[in-house]
Each structure stands twice: as structure tokens, then as C-alpha cells.
C-alpha positions, 0 to 999 in steps of 0.5 A: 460544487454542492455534489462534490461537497456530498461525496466528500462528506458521504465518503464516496466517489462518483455521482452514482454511488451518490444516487445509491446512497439516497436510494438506500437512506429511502428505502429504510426510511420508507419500511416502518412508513409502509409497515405502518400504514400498513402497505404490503407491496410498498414495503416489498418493494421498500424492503427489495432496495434496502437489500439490494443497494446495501450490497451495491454500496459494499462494491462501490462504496466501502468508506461509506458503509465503515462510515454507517458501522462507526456510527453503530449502523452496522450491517447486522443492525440494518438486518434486524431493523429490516427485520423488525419492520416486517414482523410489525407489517404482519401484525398490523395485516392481521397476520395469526398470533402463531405466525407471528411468534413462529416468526420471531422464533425462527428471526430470532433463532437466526440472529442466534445462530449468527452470533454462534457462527460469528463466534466459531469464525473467530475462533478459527481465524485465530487458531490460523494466525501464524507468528510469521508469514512467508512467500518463496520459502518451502513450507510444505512442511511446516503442517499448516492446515488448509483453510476453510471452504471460501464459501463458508469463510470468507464474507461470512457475516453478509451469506449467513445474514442473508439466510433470512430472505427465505423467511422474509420472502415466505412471510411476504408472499403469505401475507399477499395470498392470504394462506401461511403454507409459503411463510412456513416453508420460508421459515424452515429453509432460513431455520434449516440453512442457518444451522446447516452453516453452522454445523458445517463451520464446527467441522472446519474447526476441528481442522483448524484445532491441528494447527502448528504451534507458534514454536513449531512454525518458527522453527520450520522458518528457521530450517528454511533461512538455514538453507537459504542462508541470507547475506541482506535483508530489506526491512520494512515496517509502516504503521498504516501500510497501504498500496499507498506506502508500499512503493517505498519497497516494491522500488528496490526489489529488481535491486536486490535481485541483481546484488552478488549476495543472497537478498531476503525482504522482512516486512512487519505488517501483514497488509504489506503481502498484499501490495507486494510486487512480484518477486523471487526473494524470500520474503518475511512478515512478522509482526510482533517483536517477540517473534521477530527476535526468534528467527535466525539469521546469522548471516545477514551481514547488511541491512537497509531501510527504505523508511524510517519508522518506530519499529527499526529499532526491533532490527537495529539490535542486531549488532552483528549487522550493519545498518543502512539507510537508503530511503524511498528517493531522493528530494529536499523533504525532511526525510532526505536529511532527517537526524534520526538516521544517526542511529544507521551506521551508513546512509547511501544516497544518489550522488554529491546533493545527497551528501550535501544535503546531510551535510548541512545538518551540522554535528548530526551525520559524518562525512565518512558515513555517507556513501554515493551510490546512484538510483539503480531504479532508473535504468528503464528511463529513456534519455531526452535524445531518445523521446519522440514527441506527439500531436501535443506537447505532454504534461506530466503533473505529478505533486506530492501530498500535503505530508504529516504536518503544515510545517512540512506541506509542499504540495501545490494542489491547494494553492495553485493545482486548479488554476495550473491545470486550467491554465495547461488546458488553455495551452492545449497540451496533454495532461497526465496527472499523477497525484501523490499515492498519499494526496488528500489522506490528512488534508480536506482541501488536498483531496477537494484539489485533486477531485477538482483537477480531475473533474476538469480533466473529464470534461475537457476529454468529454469536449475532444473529439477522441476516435481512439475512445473506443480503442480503449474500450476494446483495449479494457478486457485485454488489459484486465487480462494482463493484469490478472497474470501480473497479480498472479505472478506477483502472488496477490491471489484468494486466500489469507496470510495464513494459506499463502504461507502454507502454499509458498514453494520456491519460485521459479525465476524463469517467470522474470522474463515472463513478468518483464513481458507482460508489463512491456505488453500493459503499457503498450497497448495502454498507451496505444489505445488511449491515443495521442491527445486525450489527458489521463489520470493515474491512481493505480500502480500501473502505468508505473511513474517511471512509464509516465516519465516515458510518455511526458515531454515536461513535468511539473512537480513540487519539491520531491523526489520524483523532480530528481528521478525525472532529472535521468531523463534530461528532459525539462522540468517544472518546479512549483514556487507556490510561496512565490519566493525569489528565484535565487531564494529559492534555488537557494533553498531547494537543491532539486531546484537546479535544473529546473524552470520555476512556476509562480503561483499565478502560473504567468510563466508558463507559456513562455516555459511551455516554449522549451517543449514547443521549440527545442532549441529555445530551452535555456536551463538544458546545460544546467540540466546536464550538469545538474544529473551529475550532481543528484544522481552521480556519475554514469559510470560505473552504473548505479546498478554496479556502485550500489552492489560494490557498496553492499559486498564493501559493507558485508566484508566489512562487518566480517571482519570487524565481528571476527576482530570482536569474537577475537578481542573475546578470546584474549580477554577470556584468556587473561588471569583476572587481576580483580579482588572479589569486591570487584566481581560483586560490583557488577560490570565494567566499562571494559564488558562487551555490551550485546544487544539481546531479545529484550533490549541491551544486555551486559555480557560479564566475562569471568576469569 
């Protein structure tokens, strides 16, 4: 308990990076104790760790090292210590007053030089900061200048520092031998290195001063969308976009790929490109609203949004488009029925629960905006006919997180998520667990839960006999392999935003097949070669939920809308009732609900649950799951694939014809003799005025005669 509380508290994840964090703490502690007193090789070895381990924590540990940084601990500081204390180990050895002030010239002509070189960094990497980023659009015209040489831009600020070991190591070994020659030729190298760096980085810059103005690489993005002539656009924006949020987009892209009309995706945080599935779409990022408001995009007719967020509203001003709101999934959280969505012109959701769902927001949303559409997501899950069971009955556990507030908070993880687990551990089953991307991000006891639930997952795997543990190790570097190839395909690869755009061409989407092969082959021989009976905890992006989904016989979840993606596969389900509220109540209460077995807080039923996995033909709620799938996700036929594509060309014809009917109620207005008198002109608009939404807000057009 005490060592999970010192990683929660040091903001790191694992024992050893706990060991890194008290070597690193001695090895500063002991400098100025060794510089004192003083001992040449404990502060050689003292010095050795502190180099060491403060890189280690950078790759293991990078919350604790922002940790070390908000408490003005920065790196740089940390060097200049270290490099204080070895100026005062020289002194107290004896060292000559010329050694000691050449020295602190060349130190400190170091840190100057770091200073300039931080300087010119930053001067460059704001010359390259484009007003839009752009992935599968040609811009090879567009006259972006190549980046610098990674190895003089990227982690600059860890290679120039580190010029210093010349000169540390110099002044050491002089100070062992009693001669100075090594701490002179260590002072030349570091001095050397340091402006060598420097002048190589000024070259760079004059590169980065022919950049393209703002204008000119917005008008190259408009001449390619010209050619591209985009019919709908996924807009996306989060304010702390991670490979936690973005799941809300990468769910919807195999959609957008297969629509009738020409898709293109607009993110608004440049992070998003980083954690960006693969696709062929062209896709924009444009940060700020200004910006935002010079592309031209005359003819998007829809536009959705899988979230709902503050900067929509720099998108819904386009009032030639409709506006669509089509969510992240479907649950019984706020979000699937949130009275902001009022601002859409339709909302689309799963099937008939969705509906009812807005509909008991009364006087918020109309019937007629609401429009059935399915999951086309949902097509790769197989039926509970299809499933093959294993050795032992699988548990999927997948809770949500704790959400924004307490008022909203349906996660079972605090109340009940270690008691659950130990009480499946005890019903020998097989454990996935997929913990919520977002689990433990505002709530310290989601986040102790779920190191605690993964703790006891470990040391019940550390007790089986695993014969195929050594098949995932062979299995690690073939996987790794395929990965590789995924995040290449899916553009994740070296470079800033800024090259990414610059190198950006139009895929080939031949690599589709490609693509779709890999991620067969990843889950393969992942789930080969973890075997038939050890427990697993998913974090990354793969294996996808809808693969564990595949694997599981049963899941367990709370209120969310990974319950009513599991119900496509009509295969039992688990409801937490951590408030241990009454089954009608809650029923009553939740919609997902339908279907599902509920789990009291003490988990009490779950043996007798366990048994409509154990025992096939003992599983009471399978009619109700039947009927249930109709009623959350829609009919089967027609697809949801072919529902949701029908609904985008209906919407898009539609706001043909009503901007066709504007332009021409336009037209005969113009055409009309004004039958005002002066003073009416001089009093502004009137009500009978088309209202347009501008760059800066709504604007009042004033038809003249």
C-alpha cells in the first residue's frame, strides 16, 4: 500500500522507475556532501548517477520529471547545480586559480550559448507554425521549407546541455592526476561543440526565414479543397486532446470512408494529428478561428460532430450547411441527451432508445429532429451464435471513468471495482480488463482502483501456470513489427506538424487492404500467443474494444455506451447497480439496462450470473437481449452502413434546395421597387433582412432598392 501511495504521489508507474526516483534524489543529495568534504571519486560517482538516471526518468518517468519542472527543478537547473558543485569539488582539491576561472568562463559561456541556442529554437519553430496543418492533401506546392536536421532540432535542450561532459570529465580526470592538460582539452571540446551548435542552428534559420506567409499557405489549402470539392466534414475539436478523446473520431472514419459523398475531417488541436487512425480523407487542423473562417468550403452541405464542445460554435456559422450531431456512442450519460444539442439542426442516434431518450428532455429537442441511423461501427462484431468459448469462461470488465463531476460519476471502480474482480478471481474466470481511456484523470481514487485492480490481475497470472508466457515474448517483436507498419500507414511518424504538411501527398487507398490485413494479423497472434487462460489489461489502442468484445463470453460495465455497443453481439451482459438501487428503479432509471443482469455492490449475484455463461441454456435475460438490440441499435435491415449514408445524401439534397430557395427569395426581394421613405432606409434593418453568419459573428445583409 505505502508503495502504491509513493507512485501516485511521484507521478510514476512501476516499482522501478520508483528506485530511479531515489537514486536520482541521493545522487544530488550526495554532490555538495562529496564536494565538500571533499571526495573526488564519491562525487564522480555521485555526479555519473545524477547524469544517468535523469535521462532514465525522462523515458520512464515523464510525469515526475514535469513534476521536477513545476517545482522550478527544471533540467537546466539541475545541470548548473551539478555544475556548481564541481567547480566548488575543485576549489576545496586545491585546484589553480586559472583552472578554476577558466572553468567558470567556459560553464558559463556554455549556459550562454545555451541561452542563444534556445533563443534561435524558438525563433525557428515559430517561423514554421503554420495557420493549418494537412494530411492527404498535395502540398507540394505550397513552398514549405524542410525542417532542421532532427539531430540539431528535436530535444535540443538535453544535446546542447550535455555539451558540458567534455569539460566535466576533463576537469575530473585532472583533478585525479594532478596535471591540468585533460581539464584544458575538456574545456576546448565543450566550448567548441557549444558554438559549433550554434552556428549550425543560425544556418537552419536562415532556411526557416523563406517560409510561406500565413495567406499564401491558406490559399495553397484552398486550391487543393477546390479540387477536392468536399460534400461533408467531421468536425472535431477537445480542449485537451489526447489519445484518450480522440476515439470519439478515429470511430467514425471507416464511416465516412464508405459515404456516396466526398468526406473531409477538421480537427482544431494540433495534437489530434498525432493520435489520428489511418485514413485517406483529407484531413484539416486549424486552431484558431480566424483562420478557420479563410478556408473555402463551398460545398460542404453536412457537417457532424461526435462531441460537444466550445469551439463548434466557430463551425455552426456556416449557415449554408446543416449541422449534425452524431456523438461518440450511445449510453444514458448526460451527453446522449444534453440540451445543447438544440443548436444542431438534426441529431442522429442508434435506434428507437436514443429517440426516447432526447425525447424526455421535454420542450428541448423535437421529434422531427431526431433521426434513427444505426452504429455502422459495429459491423466487425460477431454474433453470440458465432462466439467459440475457451478453457474458462472471459470476463470482459470495462468501466467508465468518474467523469467531469460527482454529479455525473458512474464509474464502479470506487465503490466496487476491487471487491468485483476479486470476487471473478475467485469464480476462476478470465479477465480482460479495459479501464475507460480517461479512468483516474480527476479522481485520485478511480485511478488508486484501477492500480489496484491491475496489481491483483498480475499476481493471479504470477500464480498460474502460463506455458504459453513465453509465446508472448517471442510474439513481442513480431507485434511490435506490425504496429510499426500500422502507425506508418496511419501517418504517425518523425517530424513536426509542419513537415507532415509539407510532405502530405494523396494517399494511395490501395493500403486499405493493407491496413485491414495488419490489424487482422496484430490480433492474431496477440491473442494466440497470450493464450487461453491468463487475464489481460488493455491501455493502448490495441487490441480495439471491439476485439475484446470478440474474445469476452460476458461483459461488465457500467452505465455507458460500450453496454449498448456490446448489445450487437447478443452476448450476456452485466450492469453495475453500485447505489444498490431496485431492479425496477433501475431499469426504470437506466435504458441500457434492458437486457442486462444487474450486479449489486457486494457482487452476491454474480455466481448465479456467471451461470448463463457457464451453462448456456440457463440464461434467462437472452429474449430480452433479442429484443432489446432492436430497440438501442435499430433494425438490422436495411444496414446501419446504408441507413446512416441514406440520412447524409437526404440531409445534403436538402440543404441544396433550401440555399436554392434563399438565393431565390434573394432575387425577388432585389427585384421589388422599395416602397420605403428615406427615414425608413436611415433606420437600419429590418426584420424582413437576410441575417448571414460572417467571419466575425452575425452579420445583417440590408437589401437595397
Amino acid at each position: 500500500m505505502m508503495v502504491r501511495w509513493l507512485c501516485a504521489a511521484l507521478r510514476v508507474r512501476a516499482k522501478a522507475d520508483l528506485l530511479l526516483v531515489f537514486l536520482f534524489a541521493a545522487g544530488f543529495a550526495a554532490l555538495p556532501i562529496f564536494a565538500l568534504l571533499p571526495s573526488l571519486w564519491g562525487f564522480a560517482v555521485a555526479s555519473a548517477v545524477s547524469y544517468g538516471v535523469d535521462e532514465a526518468l525522462h523515458v520512464r518517468a515523464p510525469q515526475f520529471v514535469r513534476r521536477l519542472a513545476a517545482l522550478q527543478l527544471d533540467r537546466t537547473l539541475r545541470f548548473a547545480f551539478r555544475t556548481l558543485m564541481l567547480l566548488a569539488l575543485a576549489e576545496r582539491m586545491e585546484a589553480p586559480d586559472r583552472v578554476l576561472v577558466a572553468g567558470l568562463a567556459v560553464f558559463g559561456a556554455h549556459f550562454a550559448l545555451v541561452m542563444l541556442y534556445s533563443a534561435v529554437h524558438h525563433a525557428i519553430s515559430r517561423r514554421r507554425v503554420l495557420p493549418v496543418a494537412v494530411r492527404n492533401l498535395d502540398m507540394s506546392g505550397s513552398g514549405i521549407e524542410k525542417p532542421p536536421p532532427a539531430y540539431l532540432y528535436r530535444r535540443f535542450l538535453r544535446k546542447v546541455l550535455h555539451l558540458d561532459l567534455p569539460a566535466h570529465a576533463g576537469l575530473l580526470v585532472a583533478l585525479a592526476a594532478g596535471t591540468w592538460y585533460p581539464a584544458v582539452i575538456g574545456y576546448a571540446l565543450t566550448a567548441g561543440a557549444a558554438v559549433t551548435a550554434v552556428a549550425a542552428l543560425l544556418v537552419a534559420f536562415r532556411r526557416a526565414r523563406r517560409m510561406p506567409a500565413k495567406d499564401e499557405v491558406i490559399a495553397e489549402v484552398n486550391r487543393q479543397l477546390a479540387g477536392y470539392r468536399p460534400e461533408v466534414a467531421l468536425y472535431f475539436s477537445f480542449a485537451a486532446v489526447s489519445r484518450d478523446f480522440m476515439y470519439q473520431v478515429n470511430m467514425w472514419i471507416e464511416t465516412l470512408e464508405q459515404l456516396d459523398r466526398r468526406p473531409l475531417i477538421i480537427l482544431r488541436e494540433q495534437a489530434s494529428f498525432r493520435y489520428l487512425s489511418r485514413t485517406w480523407i483529407p484531413v484539416l487542423c486549424v486552431p484558431k478561428a480566424d483562420d478557420l473562417a479563410e478556408l473555402e468550403l463551398p460545398d460542404v452541405r453536412v457537417v457532424l460532430y461526435p462531441g460537444n464542445a466550445g469551439k463548434n460554435v466557430h463551425m455552426l456559422r456556416v449557415a449554408e450547411a446543416k449541422h449534425v450531431f452524431i456523438g461518440h456512442g450511445d449510453s444514458d450519460k448526460l451527453a446522449s441527451s444534453n440540451r445543447v444539442s438544440k443548436v444542431y439542426d438534426e441529431i442522429w442516434v442508434a435506434g428507437r432508445a436514443g429517440r426516447d431518450r432526447y425525447q424526455r428532455v421535454r420542450h428541448a429537442i423535437s421529434n422531427e429532429a431526431i433521426v434513427e441511423v444505426g452504429r455502422p461501427q459495429l459491423s466487425s462484431i460477431r454474433l453470440h451464435a458465432d462466439h467459440v468459448s475457451g478453457l474458462l469462461p472471459v470476463v470482459l470488465y470495462a468501466p467508465t471513468w468518474e467523469g467531469w463531476s460527482d454529479d455525473d460519476c458512474h464509474t464502479s471502480l470506487i465503490p466496487m471495482g476491487v471487491p468485483l474482480v476479486e470476487e471473478l478471481l475467485a469464480q476462476n474466470v478470465r479477465i480482460i480488463y479495459k479501464p475507460h481511456p480517461l479512468t483516474g484523470r480527476r479522481s485520485p481514487e478511480a485511478a488508486a482502483a484501477d492500480r489496484a485492480v491491475r496489481e491483483l490481475l498480475s499476481n493471479d497470472n504470477e500464480r498460474r501456470e502460463r506455458p504459453e508466457a513465453q509465446a508472448a515474448l517471442a510474439a513481442g517483436p513480431r507485434l511490435r513489427d506490425i504496429q510499426a507498419r500500422i502507425d506508418e500507414l496511419a501517418g504517425r511518424h518523425g517530424g513536426d506538424y509542419t513537415q507532415q504538411t509539407r510532405d502530405s501527398r494523396v494517399p494511395d487507398r490501395g493500403a486499405t487492404a493493407e491496413w485491414h490485413a495488419l490489424h487482422s494479423e496484430w490480433h492474431r497472434l496477440f491473442w494466440e500467443s497470450h493464450g487461453p487462460v491468463g487475464h489481460q489489461v488493455i491501455l493502448g489502442q490495441l487490441p480495439t474494444l471491439y476485439e475484446c468484445f470478440n474474445q469476452a463470453d460476458m461483459l461488465i460495465s457500467d452505465v455507458s455506451s460500450v453496454v449498448a455497443d456490446f448489445v450487437a453481439s447478443l452476448k450476456p451482459y452485466v450492469l453495475t447497480n453500485a447505489h444498490d438501487l431496485p431492479d425496477d428503479d433501475f431499469r426504470a432509471a437506466y435504458t441500457t439496462a434492458g437486457g442486462a443482469y444487474l450486479l449489486d455492490r457486494a457482487c452476491t449475484r454474480l455466481p448465479e450470473i456467471l451461470r448463463s455463461v457457464r451453462e448456456p441454456h440457463h440464461d434467462p435475460m437472452a429474449p430480452h437481449r433479442h429484443d432489446f438490440k432492436g430497440y438501442v441499435l435499430g433494425a438490422d435491415h436495411p444496414s446501419s452502413m446504408e441507413r446512416f449514408n441514406t440520412a447524409v445524401n437526404a440531409l445534403a439534397d436538402r440543404a441544396v434546395a433550401e440555399r436554392g430557395e434563399q438565393r431565390a427569395d434573394r432575387d425577388h426581394h432585389a427585384a421589388i421597387p422599395s416602397q420605403r421613405t428615406g427615414s425608413d432606409h436611415a433606420s437600419g434593418p429590418t426584420a424582413d433582412s437576410p441575417v448571414h453568419l460572417g467571419r466575425n459573428g452575425p452579420q445583417v445583409e440590408i437589401v437595397q432598392p
